[in-house]
C-alpha positions in Angstrom: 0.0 0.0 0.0 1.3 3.6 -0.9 1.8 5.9 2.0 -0.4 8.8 0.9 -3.2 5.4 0.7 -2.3 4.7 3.9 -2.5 8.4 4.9 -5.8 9.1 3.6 -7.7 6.1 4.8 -6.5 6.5 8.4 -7.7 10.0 8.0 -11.0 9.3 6.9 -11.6 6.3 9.1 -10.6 9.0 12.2 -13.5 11.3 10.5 -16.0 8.5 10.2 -15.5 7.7 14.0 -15.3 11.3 15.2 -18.8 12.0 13.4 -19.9 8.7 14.9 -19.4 9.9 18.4 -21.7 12.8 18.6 -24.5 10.7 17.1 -23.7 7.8 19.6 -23.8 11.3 22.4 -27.1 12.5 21.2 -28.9 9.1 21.0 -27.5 8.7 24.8 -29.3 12.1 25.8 -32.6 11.2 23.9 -33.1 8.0 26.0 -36.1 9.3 28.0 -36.0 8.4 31.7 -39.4 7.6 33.1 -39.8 7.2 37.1 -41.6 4.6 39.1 -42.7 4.6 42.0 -42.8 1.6 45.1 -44.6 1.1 48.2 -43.4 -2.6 49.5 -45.7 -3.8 53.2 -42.3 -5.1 54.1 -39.5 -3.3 56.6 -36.6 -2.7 54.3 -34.2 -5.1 56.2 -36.6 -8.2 55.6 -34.9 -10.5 53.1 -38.7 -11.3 52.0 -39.0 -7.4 50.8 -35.5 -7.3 49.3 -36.5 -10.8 46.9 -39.9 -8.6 46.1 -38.3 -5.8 45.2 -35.6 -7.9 43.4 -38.0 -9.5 41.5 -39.9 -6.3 40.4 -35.9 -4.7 39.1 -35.5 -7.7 37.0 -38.7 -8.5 35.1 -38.4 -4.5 34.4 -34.5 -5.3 33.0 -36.0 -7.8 31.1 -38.2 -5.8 29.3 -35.3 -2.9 28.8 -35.1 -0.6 31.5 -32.3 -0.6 33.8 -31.5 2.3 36.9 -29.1 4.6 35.4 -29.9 4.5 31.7 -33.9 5.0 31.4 -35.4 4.3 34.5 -35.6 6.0 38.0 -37.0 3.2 40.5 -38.1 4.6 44.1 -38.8 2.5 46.8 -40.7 2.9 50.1 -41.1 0.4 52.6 -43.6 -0.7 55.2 -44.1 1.9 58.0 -45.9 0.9 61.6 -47.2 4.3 62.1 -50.1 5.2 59.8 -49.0 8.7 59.5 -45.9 7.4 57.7 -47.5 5.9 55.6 -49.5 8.6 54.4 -46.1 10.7 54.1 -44.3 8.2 52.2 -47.3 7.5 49.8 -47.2 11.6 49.6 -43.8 11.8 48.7 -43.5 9.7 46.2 -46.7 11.0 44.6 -44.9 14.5 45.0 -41.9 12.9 43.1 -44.5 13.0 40.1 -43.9 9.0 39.1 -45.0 7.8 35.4 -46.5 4.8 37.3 -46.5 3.3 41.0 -46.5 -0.2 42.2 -48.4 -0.6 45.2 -48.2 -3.7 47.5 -50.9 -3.9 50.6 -54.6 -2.7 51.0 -52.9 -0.1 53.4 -51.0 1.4 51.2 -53.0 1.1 48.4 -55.8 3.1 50.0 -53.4 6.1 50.2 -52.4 5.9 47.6 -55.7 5.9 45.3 -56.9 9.0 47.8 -53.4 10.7 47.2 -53.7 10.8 43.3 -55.9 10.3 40.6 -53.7 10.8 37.6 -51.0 8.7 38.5 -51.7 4.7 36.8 -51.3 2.6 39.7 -50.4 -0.7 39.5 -50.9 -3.2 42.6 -49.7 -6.3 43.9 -50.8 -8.7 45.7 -54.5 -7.5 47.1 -56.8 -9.5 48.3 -60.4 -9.3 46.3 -59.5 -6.4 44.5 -63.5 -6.1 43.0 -64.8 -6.4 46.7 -62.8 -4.2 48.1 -63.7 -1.6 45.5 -60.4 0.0 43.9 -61.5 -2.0 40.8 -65.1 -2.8 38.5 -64.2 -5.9 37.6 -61.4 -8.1 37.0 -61.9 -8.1 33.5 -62.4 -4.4 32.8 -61.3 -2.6 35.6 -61.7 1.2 35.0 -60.0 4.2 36.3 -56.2 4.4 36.8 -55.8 1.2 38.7 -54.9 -2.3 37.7 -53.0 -5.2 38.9 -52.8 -8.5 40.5 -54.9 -10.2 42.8 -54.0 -12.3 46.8 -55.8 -15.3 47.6 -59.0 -15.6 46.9 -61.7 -16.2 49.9 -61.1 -20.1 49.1 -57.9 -20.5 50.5 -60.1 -20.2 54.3 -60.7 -23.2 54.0 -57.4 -24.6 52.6 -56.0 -23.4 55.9 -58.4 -25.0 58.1 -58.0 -28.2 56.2 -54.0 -28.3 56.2 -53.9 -27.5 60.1 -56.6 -30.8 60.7 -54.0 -32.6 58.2 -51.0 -31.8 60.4 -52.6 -31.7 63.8 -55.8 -34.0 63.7 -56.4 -33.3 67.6 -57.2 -29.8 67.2 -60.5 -28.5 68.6 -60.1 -24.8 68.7 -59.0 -22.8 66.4 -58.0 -18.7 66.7 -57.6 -16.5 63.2 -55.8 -13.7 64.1 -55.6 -10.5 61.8 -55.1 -7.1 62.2 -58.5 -5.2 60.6 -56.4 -1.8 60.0 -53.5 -3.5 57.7 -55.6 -6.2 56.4 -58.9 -4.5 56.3 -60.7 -7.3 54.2 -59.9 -10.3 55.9 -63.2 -11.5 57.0 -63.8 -13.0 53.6 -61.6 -15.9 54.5 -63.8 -16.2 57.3 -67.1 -18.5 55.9 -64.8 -21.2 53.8 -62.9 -21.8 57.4 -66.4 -22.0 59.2 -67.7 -24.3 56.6 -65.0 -26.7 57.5 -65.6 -25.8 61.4 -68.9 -27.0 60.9 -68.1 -30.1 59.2 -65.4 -31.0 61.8 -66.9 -29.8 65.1 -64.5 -27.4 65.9 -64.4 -24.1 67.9 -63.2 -20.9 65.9 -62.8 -17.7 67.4 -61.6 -14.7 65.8 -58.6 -12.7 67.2 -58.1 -9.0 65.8 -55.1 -7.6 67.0 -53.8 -3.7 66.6 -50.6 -3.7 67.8 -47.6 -6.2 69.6 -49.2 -6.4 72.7 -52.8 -7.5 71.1 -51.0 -9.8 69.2 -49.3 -11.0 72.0 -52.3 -11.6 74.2 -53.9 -13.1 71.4 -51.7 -16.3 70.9 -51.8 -16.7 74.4 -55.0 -16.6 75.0 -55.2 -19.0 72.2 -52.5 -21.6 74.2 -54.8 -21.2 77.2 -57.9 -23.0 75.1 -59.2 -26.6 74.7 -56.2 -28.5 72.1 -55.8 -25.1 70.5 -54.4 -24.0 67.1 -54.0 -21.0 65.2 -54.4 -19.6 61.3 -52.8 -16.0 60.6 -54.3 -14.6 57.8 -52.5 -12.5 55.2 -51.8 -9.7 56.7 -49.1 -6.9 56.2 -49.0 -6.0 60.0 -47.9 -9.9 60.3 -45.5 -10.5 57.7 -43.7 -7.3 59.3 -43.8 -9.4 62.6 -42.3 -12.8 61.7 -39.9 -13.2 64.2 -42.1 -11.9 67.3 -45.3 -13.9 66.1 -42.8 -17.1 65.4 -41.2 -16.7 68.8 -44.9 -16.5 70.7 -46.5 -19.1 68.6 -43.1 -21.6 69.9 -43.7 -20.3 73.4 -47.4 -21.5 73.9 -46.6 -25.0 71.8 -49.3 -24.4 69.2 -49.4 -25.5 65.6 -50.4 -22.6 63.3 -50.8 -22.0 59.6 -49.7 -19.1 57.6 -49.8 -17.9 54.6 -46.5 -16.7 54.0 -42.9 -18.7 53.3 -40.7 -16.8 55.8 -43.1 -17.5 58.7 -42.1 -21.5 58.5 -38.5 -20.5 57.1 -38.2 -18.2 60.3 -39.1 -21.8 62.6 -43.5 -21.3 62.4 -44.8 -24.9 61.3 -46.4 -24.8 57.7 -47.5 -22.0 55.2 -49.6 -21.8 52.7 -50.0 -19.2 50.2 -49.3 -17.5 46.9 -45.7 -17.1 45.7 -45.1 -13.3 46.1 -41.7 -13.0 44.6 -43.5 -14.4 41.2 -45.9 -11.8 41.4 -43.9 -8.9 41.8 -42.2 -10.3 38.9 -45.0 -10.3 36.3 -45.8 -6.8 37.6 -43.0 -5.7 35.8 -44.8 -6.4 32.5 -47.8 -4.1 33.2 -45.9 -1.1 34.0 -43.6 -1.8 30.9 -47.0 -1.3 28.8 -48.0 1.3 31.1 -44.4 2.9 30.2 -45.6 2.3 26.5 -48.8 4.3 26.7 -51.4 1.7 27.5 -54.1 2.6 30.2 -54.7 0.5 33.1 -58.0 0.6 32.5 -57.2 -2.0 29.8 -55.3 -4.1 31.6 -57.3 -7.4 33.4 -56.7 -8.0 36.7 -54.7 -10.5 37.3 -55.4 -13.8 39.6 -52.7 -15.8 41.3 -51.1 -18.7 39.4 -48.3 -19.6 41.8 -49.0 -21.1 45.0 -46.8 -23.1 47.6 -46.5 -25.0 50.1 -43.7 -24.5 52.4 -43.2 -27.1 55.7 -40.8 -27.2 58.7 -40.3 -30.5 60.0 -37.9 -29.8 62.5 -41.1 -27.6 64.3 -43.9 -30.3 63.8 -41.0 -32.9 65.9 -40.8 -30.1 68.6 -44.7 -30.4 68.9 -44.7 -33.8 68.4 -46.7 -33.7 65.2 -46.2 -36.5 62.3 -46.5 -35.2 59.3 -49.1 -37.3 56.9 -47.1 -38.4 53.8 -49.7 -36.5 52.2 -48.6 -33.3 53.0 -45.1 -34.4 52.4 -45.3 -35.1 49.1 -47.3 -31.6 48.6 -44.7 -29.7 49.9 -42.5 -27.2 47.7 -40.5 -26.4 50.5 -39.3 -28.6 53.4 -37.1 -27.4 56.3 -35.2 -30.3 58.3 
């Protein structure tokens, strides 16, 4: 090759890539960041919240948006205190988010009173059409759509698995706290309608605070071959070690409806999979990102559920575990 070749095609070739840079620049700056916002009904130090919010991050990187390129993801966490909760739902409305993602009735109440323009979608809710934030799971109107808890059904799934794992049970206490799960009582007729076909005592238990709850599982030790069912509940799942540790003082077999209760040493939950929903959110705020309306998004119903067993707690009570149950078990902790 000649040298003035040479010459002129390392010259241009410098050209093409200095003109390329400023395009490369200007596409960078043209990447529109949009902001979400996040209200999780778990403290910010549970590992439960932290594989939630995990979850949520990575079904949105998935779809293409990644912190730091075109998305701005704020998270709030679960607050004891209801004004809290009211001031982080405001500041993140205040943040003016394209979209929020809203876990808990608690929160979700704020936030459909703190905004009306803001699509919200939620996770997790229990009977989303009863509780009125939508008109129907098919078409659910206004700015809010989402996916659904367990449905009223899974009463009586509880009351069924404790009689599996501790036939000798005669009384059984649901506890619940009405302010953080303020719909709970539709879990209550399924769980009678199994009371009634096994003649067995049930007494509700709503707690407001530590103490209640305290008082509750006690009083609850203190009854005829006693055991207890904790309904979903955010108050709870914020409370695993402290309801754990009183449930283990009084010797009682309980059901829950959440993994880390059993994973923190409680006997056997059963519920949906969280994690999997927080997950699949992602895809209805990447089409909310798009310009779709939540109006036209159906509401979503659970289609993970699991089963999750500690065999090391039924020994401690002396339970044997049908083989039954066993076998159903995602999840079992020696």
């Amino acid at each position: 090759m000649r040298r003035r070749e040479f010459i002129r095609m390392s010259v241009g070739g410098s050209v093409s890539a200095s003109l390329a840079l400023p395009r490369q620049l200007r596409a960078q700056a043209n990447v529109q960041t949009r902001r979400v916002g996040v209200l999780i009904a778990r403290a910010e130090s549970d590992p439960e919240g932290s594989r939630q919010a995990a979850a949520l991050e990575r079904g949105l990187g998935d779809l293409g948006w990644s912190r730091g390129r075109n998305l701005q993801l704020d998270i709030r966490w679960q607050a004891s205190d209801p004004a809290k909760r009211l001031a982080l739902v405001r500041e993140l409305v205040d943040l003016r988010p394209d979209a929020l993602v809203v876990n808990s009735t608690a929160y979700l109440l704020l936030a459909r009173r703190a905004t009306s323009t803001v699509p919200i979608v939620f996770v997790a809710i229990a009977d989303p059409v009863a509780q009125g934030f939508v008109q129907s799971l098919a078409r659910p109107g206004g700015m809010l759509t989402g996916f659904g808890a367990e449905e009223p059904s899974m009463g009586a799934k509880w009351m069924e698995l404790l009689k599996e794992i501790a036939p000798d049970v005669e009384s059984v206490t649901v506890v619940f706290n009405p302010d953080t799960a303020p719909f709970p009582r539709m879990f209550l007729p399924p769980i009678q309608a199994v009371r009634s076909a096994a003649s067995l005592e049930v007494t509700e238990a709503p707690v407001h605070d530590e103490p209640e709850l305290e008082r509750a599982i006690e009083t609850a030790g203190a009854r005829s071959r006693p055991g207890l069912i904790f309904l979903p509940d955010s108050f709870l799942a914020s409370r695993v070690e402290t309801v754990v540790r009183s449930v283990a003082k009084q010797k009682l077999p309980a059901v829950y409806s959440v993994a880390s209760f059993p994973q923190a040493g409680g006997l056997v939950a059963l519920g949906i999979e969280r994690v999997d929903i927080f997950f699949r959110a992602a895809a209805y705020v990447d089409r909310i990102l798009k310009g779709e309306k939540p109006s036209d998004l159906a509401v979503q119903m659970p289609s993970k559920f699991e089963l999750v067993l500690n065999l090391k707690t039924a020994r401690s009570l002396g339970l044997t575990v049908p083989p039954a149950v066993l076998a159903r078990a995602d999840e079992v902790i020696e």
